[in-house]
C-alpha positions in Angstrom: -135.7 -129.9 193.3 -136.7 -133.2 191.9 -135.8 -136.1 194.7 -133.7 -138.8 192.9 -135.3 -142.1 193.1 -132.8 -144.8 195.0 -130.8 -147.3 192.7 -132.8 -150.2 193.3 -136.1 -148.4 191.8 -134.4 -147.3 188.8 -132.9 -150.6 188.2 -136.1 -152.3 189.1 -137.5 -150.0 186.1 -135.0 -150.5 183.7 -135.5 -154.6 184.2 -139.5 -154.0 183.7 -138.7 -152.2 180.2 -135.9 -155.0 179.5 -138.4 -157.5 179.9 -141.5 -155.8 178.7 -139.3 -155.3 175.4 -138.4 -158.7 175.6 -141.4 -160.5 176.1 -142.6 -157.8 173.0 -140.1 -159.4 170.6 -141.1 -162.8 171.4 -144.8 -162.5 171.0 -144.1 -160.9 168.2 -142.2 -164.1 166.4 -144.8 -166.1 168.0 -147.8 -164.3 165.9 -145.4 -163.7 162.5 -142.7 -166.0 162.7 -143.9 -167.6 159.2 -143.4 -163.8 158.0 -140.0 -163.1 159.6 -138.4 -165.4 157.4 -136.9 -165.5 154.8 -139.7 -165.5 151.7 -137.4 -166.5 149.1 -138.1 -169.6 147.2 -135.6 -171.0 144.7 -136.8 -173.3 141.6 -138.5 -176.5 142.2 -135.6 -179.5 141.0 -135.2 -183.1 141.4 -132.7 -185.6 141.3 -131.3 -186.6 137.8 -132.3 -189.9 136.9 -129.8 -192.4 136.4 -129.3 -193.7 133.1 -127.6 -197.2 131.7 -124.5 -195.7 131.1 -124.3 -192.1 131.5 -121.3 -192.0 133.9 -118.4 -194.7 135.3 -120.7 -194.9 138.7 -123.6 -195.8 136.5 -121.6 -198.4 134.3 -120.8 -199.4 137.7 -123.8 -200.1 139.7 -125.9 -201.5 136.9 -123.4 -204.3 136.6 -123.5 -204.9 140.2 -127.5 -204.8 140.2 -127.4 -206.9 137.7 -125.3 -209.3 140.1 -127.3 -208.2 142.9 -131.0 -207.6 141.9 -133.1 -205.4 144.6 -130.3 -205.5 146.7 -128.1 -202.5 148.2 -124.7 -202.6 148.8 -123.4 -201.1 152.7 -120.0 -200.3 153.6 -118.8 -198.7 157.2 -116.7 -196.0 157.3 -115.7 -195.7 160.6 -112.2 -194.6 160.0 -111.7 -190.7 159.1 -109.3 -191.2 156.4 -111.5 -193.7 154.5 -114.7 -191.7 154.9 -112.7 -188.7 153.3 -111.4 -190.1 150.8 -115.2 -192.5 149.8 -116.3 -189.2 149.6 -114.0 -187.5 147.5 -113.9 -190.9 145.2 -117.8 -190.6 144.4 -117.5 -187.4 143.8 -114.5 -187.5 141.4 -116.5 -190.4 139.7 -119.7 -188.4 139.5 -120.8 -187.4 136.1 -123.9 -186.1 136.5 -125.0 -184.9 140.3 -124.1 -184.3 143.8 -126.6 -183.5 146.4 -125.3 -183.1 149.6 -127.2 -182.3 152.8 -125.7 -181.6 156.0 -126.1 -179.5 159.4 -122.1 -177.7 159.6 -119.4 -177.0 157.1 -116.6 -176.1 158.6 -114.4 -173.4 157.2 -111.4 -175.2 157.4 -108.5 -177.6 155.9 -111.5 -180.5 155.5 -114.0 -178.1 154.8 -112.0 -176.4 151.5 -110.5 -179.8 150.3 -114.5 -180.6 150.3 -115.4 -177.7 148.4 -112.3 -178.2 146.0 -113.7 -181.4 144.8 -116.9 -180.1 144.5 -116.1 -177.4 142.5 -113.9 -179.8 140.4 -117.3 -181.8 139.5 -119.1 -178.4 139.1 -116.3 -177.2 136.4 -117.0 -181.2 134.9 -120.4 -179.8 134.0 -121.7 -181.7 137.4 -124.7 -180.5 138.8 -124.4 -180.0 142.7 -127.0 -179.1 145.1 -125.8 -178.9 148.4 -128.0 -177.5 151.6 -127.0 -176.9 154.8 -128.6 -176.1 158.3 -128.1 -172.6 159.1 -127.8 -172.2 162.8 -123.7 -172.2 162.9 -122.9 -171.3 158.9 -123.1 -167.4 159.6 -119.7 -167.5 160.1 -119.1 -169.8 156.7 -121.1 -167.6 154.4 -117.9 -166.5 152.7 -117.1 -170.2 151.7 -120.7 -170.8 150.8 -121.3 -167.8 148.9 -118.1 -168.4 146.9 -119.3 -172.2 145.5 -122.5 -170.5 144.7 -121.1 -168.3 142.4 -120.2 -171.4 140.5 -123.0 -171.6 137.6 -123.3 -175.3 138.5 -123.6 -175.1 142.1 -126.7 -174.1 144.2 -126.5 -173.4 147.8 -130.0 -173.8 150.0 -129.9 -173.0 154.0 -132.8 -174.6 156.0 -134.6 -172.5 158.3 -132.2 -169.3 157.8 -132.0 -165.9 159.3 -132.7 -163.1 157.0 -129.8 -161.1 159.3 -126.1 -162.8 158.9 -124.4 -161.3 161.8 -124.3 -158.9 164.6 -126.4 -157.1 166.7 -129.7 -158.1 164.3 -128.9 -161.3 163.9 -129.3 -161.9 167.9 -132.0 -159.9 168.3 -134.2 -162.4 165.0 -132.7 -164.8 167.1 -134.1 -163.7 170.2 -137.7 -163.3 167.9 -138.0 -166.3 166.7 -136.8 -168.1 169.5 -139.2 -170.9 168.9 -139.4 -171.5 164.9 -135.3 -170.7 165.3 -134.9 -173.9 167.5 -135.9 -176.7 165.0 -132.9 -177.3 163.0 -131.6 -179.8 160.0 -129.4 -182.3 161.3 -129.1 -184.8 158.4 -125.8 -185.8 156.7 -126.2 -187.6 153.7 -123.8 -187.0 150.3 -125.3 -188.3 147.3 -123.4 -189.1 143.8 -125.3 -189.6 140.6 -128.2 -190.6 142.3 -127.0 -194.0 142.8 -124.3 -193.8 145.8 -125.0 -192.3 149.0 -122.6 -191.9 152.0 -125.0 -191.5 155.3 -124.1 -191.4 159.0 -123.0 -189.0 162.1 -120.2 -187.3 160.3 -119.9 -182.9 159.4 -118.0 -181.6 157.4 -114.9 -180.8 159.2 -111.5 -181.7 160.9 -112.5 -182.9 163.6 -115.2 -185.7 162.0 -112.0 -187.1 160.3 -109.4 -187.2 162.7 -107.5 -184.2 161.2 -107.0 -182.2 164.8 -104.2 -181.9 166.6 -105.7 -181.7 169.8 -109.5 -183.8 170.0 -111.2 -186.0 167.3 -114.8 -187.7 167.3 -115.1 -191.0 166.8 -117.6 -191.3 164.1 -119.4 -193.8 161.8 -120.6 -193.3 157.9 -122.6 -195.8 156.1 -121.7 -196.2 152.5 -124.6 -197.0 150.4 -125.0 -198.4 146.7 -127.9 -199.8 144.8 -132.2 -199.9 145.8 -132.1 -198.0 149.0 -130.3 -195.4 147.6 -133.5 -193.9 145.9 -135.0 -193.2 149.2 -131.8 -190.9 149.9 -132.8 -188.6 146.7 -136.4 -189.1 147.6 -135.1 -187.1 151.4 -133.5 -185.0 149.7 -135.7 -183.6 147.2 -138.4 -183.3 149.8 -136.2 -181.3 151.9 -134.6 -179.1 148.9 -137.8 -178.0 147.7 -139.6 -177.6 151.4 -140.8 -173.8 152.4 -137.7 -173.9 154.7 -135.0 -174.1 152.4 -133.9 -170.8 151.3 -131.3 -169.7 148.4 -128.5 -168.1 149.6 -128.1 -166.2 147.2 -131.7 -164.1 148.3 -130.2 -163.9 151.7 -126.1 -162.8 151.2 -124.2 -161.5 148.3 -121.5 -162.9 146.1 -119.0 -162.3 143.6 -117.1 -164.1 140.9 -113.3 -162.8 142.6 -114.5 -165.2 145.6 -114.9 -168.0 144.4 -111.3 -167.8 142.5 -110.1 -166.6 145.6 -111.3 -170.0 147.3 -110.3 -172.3 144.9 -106.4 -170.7 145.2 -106.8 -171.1 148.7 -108.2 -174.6 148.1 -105.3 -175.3 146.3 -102.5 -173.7 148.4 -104.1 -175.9 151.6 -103.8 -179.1 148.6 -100.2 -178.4 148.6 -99.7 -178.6 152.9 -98.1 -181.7 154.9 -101.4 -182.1 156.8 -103.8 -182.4 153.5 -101.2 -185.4 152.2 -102.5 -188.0 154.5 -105.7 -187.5 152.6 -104.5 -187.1 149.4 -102.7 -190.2 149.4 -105.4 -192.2 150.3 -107.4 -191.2 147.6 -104.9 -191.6 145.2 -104.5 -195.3 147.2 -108.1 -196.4 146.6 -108.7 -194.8 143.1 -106.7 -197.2 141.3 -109.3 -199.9 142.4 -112.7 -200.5 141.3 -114.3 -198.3 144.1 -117.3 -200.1 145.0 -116.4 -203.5 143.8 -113.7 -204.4 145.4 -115.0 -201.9 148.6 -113.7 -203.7 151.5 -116.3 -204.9 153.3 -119.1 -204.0 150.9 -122.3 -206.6 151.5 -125.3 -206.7 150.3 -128.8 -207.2 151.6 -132.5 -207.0 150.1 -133.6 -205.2 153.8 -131.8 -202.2 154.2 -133.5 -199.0 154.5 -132.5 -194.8 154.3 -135.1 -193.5 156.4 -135.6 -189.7 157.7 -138.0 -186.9 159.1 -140.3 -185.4 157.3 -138.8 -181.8 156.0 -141.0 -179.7 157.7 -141.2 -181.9 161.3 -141.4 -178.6 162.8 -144.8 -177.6 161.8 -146.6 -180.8 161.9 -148.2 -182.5 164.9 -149.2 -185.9 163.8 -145.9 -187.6 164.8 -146.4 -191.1 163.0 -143.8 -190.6 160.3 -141.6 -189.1 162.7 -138.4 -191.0 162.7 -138.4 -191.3 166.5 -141.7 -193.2 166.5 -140.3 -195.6 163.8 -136.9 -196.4 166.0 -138.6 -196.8 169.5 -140.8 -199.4 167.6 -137.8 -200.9 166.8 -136.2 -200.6 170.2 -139.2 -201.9 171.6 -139.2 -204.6 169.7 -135.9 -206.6 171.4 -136.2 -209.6 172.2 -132.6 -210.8 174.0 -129.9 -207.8 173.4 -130.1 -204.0 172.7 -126.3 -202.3 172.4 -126.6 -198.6 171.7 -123.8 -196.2 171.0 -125.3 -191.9 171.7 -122.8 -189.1 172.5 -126.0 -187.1 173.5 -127.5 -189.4 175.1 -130.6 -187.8 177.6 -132.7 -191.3 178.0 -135.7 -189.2 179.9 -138.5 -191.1 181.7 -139.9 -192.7 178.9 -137.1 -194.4 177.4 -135.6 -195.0 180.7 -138.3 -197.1 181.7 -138.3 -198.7 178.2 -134.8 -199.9 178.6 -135.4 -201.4 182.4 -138.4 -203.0 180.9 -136.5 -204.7 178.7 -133.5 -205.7 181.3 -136.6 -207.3 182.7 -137.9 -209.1 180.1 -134.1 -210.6 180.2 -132.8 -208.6 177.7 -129.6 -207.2 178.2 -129.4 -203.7 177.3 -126.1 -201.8 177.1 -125.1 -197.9 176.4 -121.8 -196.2 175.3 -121.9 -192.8 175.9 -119.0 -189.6 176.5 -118.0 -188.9 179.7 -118.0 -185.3 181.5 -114.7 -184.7 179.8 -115.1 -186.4 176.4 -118.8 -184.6 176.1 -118.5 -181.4 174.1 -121.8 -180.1 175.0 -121.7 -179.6 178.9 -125.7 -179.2 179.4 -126.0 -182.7 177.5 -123.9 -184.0 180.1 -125.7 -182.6 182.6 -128.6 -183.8 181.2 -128.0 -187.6 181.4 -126.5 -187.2 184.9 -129.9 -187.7 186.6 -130.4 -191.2 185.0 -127.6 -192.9 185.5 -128.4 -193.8 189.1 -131.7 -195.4 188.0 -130.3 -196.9 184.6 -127.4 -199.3 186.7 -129.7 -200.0 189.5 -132.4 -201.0 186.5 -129.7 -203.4 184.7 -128.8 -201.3 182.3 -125.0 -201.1 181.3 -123.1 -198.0 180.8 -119.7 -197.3 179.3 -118.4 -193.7 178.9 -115.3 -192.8 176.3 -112.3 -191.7 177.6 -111.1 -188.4 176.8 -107.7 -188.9 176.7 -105.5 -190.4 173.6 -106.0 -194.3 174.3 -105.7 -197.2 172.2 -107.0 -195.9 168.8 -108.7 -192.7 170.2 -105.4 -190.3 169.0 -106.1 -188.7 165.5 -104.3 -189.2 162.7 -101.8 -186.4 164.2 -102.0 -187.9 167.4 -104.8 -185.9 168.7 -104.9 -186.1 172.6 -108.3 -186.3 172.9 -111.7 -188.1 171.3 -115.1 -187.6 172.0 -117.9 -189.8 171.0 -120.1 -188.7 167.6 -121.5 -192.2 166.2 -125.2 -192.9 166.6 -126.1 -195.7 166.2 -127.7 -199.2 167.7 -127.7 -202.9 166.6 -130.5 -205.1 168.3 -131.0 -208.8 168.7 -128.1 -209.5 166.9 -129.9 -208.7 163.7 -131.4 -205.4 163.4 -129.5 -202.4 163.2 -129.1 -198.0 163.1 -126.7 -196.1 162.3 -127.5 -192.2 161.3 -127.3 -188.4 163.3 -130.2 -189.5 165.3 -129.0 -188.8 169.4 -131.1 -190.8 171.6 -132.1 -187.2 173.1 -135.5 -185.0 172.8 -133.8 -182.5 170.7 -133.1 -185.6 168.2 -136.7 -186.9 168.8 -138.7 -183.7 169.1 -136.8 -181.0 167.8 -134.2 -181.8 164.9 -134.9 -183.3 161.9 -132.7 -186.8 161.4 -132.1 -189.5 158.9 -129.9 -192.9 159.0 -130.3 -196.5 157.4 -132.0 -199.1 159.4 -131.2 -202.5 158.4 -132.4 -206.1 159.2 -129.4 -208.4 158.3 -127.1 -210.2 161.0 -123.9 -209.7 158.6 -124.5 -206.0 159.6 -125.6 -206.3 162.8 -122.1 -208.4 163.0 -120.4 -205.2 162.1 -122.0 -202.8 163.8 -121.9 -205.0 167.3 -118.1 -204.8 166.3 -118.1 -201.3 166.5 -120.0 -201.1 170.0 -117.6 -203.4 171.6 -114.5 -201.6 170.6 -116.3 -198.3 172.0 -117.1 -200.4 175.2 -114.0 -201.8 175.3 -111.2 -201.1 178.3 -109.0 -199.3 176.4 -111.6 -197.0 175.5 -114.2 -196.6 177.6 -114.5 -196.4 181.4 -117.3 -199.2 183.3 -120.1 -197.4 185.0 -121.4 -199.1 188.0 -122.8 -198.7 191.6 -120.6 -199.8 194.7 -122.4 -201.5 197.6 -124.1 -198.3 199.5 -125.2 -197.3 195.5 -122.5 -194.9 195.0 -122.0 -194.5 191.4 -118.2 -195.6 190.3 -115.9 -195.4 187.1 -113.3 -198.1 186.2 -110.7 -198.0 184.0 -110.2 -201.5 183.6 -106.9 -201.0 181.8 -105.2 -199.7 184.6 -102.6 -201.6 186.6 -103.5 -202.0 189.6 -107.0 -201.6 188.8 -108.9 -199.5 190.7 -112.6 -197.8 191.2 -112.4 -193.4 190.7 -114.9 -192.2 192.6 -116.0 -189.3 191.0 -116.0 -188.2 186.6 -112.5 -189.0 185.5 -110.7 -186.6 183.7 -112.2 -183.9 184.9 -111.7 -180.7 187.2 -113.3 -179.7 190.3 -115.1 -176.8 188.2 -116.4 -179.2 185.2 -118.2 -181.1 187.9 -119.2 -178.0 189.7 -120.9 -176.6 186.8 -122.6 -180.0 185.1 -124.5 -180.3 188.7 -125.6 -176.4 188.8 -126.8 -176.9 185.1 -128.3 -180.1 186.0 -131.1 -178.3 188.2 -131.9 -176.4 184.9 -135.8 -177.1 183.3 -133.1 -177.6 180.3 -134.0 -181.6 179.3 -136.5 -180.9 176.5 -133.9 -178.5 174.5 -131.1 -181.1 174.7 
């Protein structure tokens, strides 16, 4: 009789073939990874050139070029109702293309009034070209698949996997882990070639203050005029790059979904919690959009500026966007105020921020805290340099999690968390875009935004950082006399210092430390 070999062994065998398997699949996606994708390349297309007076925005804009020659015209949209309803406006104006580019759709109440007024410009004989990171749309391809049925609509996804769910799709995953991990995080929504809308927002609820129960606070850049050809100029690069994918090669469709989602589309028209929207819309359409714009200025040095499509597989790194913003972060001369939710300085640019303290500078950070952070790891992440950031100079605010001041939703949300990224330096020079001041931003992700160099702007945006910074919002980071680190919440009566991350349970903290000791940094 065969002796059974003890538990341990036959565990310790299993393991070795787990790993051996493993290690197989990897190897594998390192030597074909270029093969394992998808193959499938749609038609080479460009943006429709603008014309004198094709459609109302190009009646529109030449009138105000003419008033503004070489000049582009910038708007914030830091409020979520606004930046709905600027998008829905360009797109109901829109008589000849939308090109939209953007890393998450969400399949939900935002995300179907979205696709609602896209299909609305599709069935106007508008052309729309809309592509879309694929890391987190499995789950969406039934709403993606339906617009594409539209004949006027194209869907790309950048970087996809051939497998759309399941037991295959983790197993690609685990196979390409490498070429999987570089993903599209631009946000840009282009009308007729001539208006752009660029900043930190999704597609989603919770990017316009549309949840019940947490909202990001986020910032859009609304863009007429010159710049705005550098915006098609991204996004044709990107739509015709080897990793943009039809989605029709990858998932299949049928006419009965797409009616199906535009009656759904229309039923969610119809609810109490779309009306807020709706109305606002209807508020700013009977106005001369980007005329009379509230706060629309415009400035001959104002730039859309972005990755290169394929970042991913090329090493020179010179016309990497994170090489042209540390140049400009280098550059301050008297005041740096940045706003990151991800924000994961790491040696380099911690020691780039104390050297500008010392060169008198004063340098100053909004950031979430533990609680507001919805990516725990991040947290974890910028943990280790807040110690050596305070005792540097370096200012630090972190958003409140709970509903204060302005943080509720438009439902009265009980909770925000910071999204805008963005930074104004020197009082003059300014960003504001989906680029996290984070390696996944710098090394990983592809990013755009729109750099500017006008003190009007800079005015703005420095508005925006100090209502993030300020005491309703945002706790005070700071060292105590032995170099503890503190949190106050200067808008508490009797004020007071908390001695460890407000908001947050015994287990949050627990599990931000463990994750801390991670070699995770260069993945967040």
């Amino acid at each position: 009789m065969t002796e059974r070999k003890p538990l341990w062994r036959r565990m310790l065998r299993w393991l070795g073939i787990f790993l051996a398997v493993l290690a197989l699949l990897v190897l594998s996606g390192l030597l074909l990874a270029d093969h394992l994708t998808p193959q499938a390349r749609g038609p080479h297309s460009s943006v429709l050139p603008p014309q004198p007076a094709q459609t109302a925005i190009d009646r529109e804009l030449v009138r105000l070029q003419a008033d503004h020659p070489d000049q582009s015209g910038v708007a914030f949209l830091s409020d979520g109702l606004d930046a709905y309803a600027a998008r829905a406006l360009i797109t109901r104006h829109a008589g000849r293309s939308l090109d939209l580019q953007y890393y998450l759709w969400h399949d939900d109440l935002i995300g179907h009034l979205m696709a609602r007024e896209l299909h609305q410009a599709a069935e106007r004989s508008v052309r729309v070209r809309i592509l879309l990171d694929d890391m987190n749309a499995q789950d969406k391809d039934a709403l993606m698949m339906a617009l594409d049925e539209h004949p006027n609509i194209e869907i790309r996804l950048y970087n996809p996997f051939r497998n759309r769910n399941g037991l295959w799709r983790l197993v690609e995953m685990v196979q390409r882990v490498f070429s999987v991990n570089h993903r599209m995080h631009n946000k840009s929504w282009i009308a007729d070639g001539r208006v752009a809308i660029v900043g930190g927002r999704n597609i989603g609820e919770e990017y316009f203050s549309a949840r019940p129960d947490v909202n990001f606070r986020d910032l859009d850049l609304l863009v007429a005029g010159k710049a705005v050809q550098q915006a098609n100029v991204i996004f044709d690069d990107y739509w015709n790059s080897q990793a943009a994918v039809p989605i029709s090669a990858l998932a299949f469709q049928t006419p009965a979904q797409l009616r199906l989602l535009v009656r759904q589309s229309a039923n969610e028209a119809k609810l109490d919690a779309a009306q807020p929207y709706l109305r606002r819309v209807q508020a700013q359409a009977a106005r001369s959009f980007y005329r009379d714009a509230p706060g629309l200025h415009w400035s001959d040095r104002v730039e859309i500026v972005s990755d290169p499509a394929m970042k991913h597989r090329r090493d020179d790194q010179a016309n990497w966007l994170v090489t042209r913003l540390v140049g400009e972060l280098a550059s301050t001369r008297y005041k740096a105020l940045l706003i990151s939710p991800y924000f994961v300085p790491g040696q380099e640019g911690s020691e780039g921020m104390a050297a500008m303290v010392q060169r008198g500078a004063t340098v100053g950070v909004v950031t979430n805290s533990l609680a507001a952070n919805d990516v725990a790891a991040v947290h974890s992440g910028y943990m280790r340099y807040r110690e050596p950031l305070l005792r540097s100079g370096v200012h630090l605010y972190e958003l409140k999690a709970r509903g204060h001041g302005d943080s509720g939703g438009l439902f009265g949300s009980s909770g925000a968390s910071l999204h805008t990224k963005a930074f104004v330096l020197d009082d003059a020079r300014g960003f504001v875009g989906s680029f996290n001041l984070d390696p996944r931003s710098a090394y990983l992700n592809t990013e755009m935004g729109v750099l500017f160099d006008d003190p009007v702007l800079a005015a703005r945006l420095r508005g925006e950082y100090l209502r993030l910074a300020s005491p309703q919002v945002s706790y005070w980071v700071a060292l105590d006399g032995q170099g503890r680190l503190r949190w106050l919440d200067r808008d508490s009566r009797p004020l007071g210092w908390l001695t460890h991350e407000p908001d947050s349970a015994l287990w949050q903290r627990a599990s931000a430390r463990v994750i801390s000791w991670l070699p995770l940094e260069s993945q967040l």
